[in-house]
VOLUMPA-582712 format. One record per residue (C-alpha): residue in one letter; x, y, z; residue number from 1. Coordinates in nm, 2 decimals. Each point is the difference from the previous one (the first is absolute). Layout:
N
aa_x_y_z_i
a_X_Y_Z_NUM
...
***
This chain:
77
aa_x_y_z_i
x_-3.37_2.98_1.28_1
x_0.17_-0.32_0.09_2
x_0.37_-0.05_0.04_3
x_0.20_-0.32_-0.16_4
x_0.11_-0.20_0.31_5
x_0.32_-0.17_-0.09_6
x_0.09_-0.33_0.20_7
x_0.34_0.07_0.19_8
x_0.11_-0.33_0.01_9
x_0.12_-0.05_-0.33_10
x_0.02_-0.36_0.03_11
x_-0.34_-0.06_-0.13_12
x_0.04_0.27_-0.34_13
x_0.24_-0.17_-0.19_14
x_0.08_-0.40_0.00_15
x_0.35_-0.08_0.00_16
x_0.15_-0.10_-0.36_17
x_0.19_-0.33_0.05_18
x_0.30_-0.09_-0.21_19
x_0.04_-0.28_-0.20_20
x_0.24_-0.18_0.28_21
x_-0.31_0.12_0.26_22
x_-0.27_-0.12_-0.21_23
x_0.13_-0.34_-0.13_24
x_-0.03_-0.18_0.35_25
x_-0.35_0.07_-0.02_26
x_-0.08_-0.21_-0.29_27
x_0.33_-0.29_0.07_28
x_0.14_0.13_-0.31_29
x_0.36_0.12_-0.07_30
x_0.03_0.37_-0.03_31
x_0.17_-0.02_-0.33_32
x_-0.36_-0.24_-0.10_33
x_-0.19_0.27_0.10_34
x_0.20_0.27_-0.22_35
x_-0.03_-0.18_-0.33_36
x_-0.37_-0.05_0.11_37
x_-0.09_0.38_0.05_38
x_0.23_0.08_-0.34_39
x_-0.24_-0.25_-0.16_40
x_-0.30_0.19_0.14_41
x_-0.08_-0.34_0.15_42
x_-0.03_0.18_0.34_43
x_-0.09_0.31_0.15_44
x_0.28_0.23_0.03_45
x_0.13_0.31_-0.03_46
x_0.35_0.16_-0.18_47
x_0.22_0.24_0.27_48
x_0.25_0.08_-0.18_49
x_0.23_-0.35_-0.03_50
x_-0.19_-0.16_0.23_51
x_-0.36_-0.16_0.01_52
x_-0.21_0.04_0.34_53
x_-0.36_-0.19_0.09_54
x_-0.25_0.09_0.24_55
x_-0.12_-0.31_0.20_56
x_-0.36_0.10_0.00_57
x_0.04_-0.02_-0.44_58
x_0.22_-0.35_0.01_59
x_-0.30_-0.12_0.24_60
x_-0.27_0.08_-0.23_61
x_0.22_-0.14_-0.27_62
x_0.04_-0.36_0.15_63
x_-0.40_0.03_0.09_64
x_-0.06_0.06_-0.42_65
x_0.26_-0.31_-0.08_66
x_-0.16_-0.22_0.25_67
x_-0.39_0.07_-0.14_68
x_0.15_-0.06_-0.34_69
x_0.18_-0.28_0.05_70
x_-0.29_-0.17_0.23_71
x_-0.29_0.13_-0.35_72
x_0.26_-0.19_-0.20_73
x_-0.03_-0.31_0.18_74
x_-0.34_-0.03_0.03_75
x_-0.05_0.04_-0.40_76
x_0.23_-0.26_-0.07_77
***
């Protein structure tokens, strides 16, 4: 039988969950942009409470999806 090994360097389990004031720099917005955005489901986010937090790796893949749309729009017009 084999055992779970479990990483002991928790660093790599869980990526960090930016705030909104963390998060906003990343995409030149202001944080308070970035709220409305994520109450709009414009943006992935999460609800903690009163506050919304982003992980980088999901804002990332979001700009990657914006960009390919916007570049497919472009190139039908």
């Amino acid at each position: 039988m084999s055992t779970l090994q479990v990483p002991t360097n928790t660093e790599f389990l869980f990526e960090p969950l930016l705030t909104s004031r963390e998060a906003a720099p990343f995409l030149r917005v202001h944080y308070k942009t970035l709220e409305a955005m994520a109450r709009a489901g414009a943006i992935p986010a999460m609800k903690r409470g009163k506050s919304w937090v982003f992980r980088l790796s999901r804002l990332s893949e979001w700009i990657d999806r914006e960009l390919e749309r916007e570049a497919g729009s472009r190139r039908a017009s």
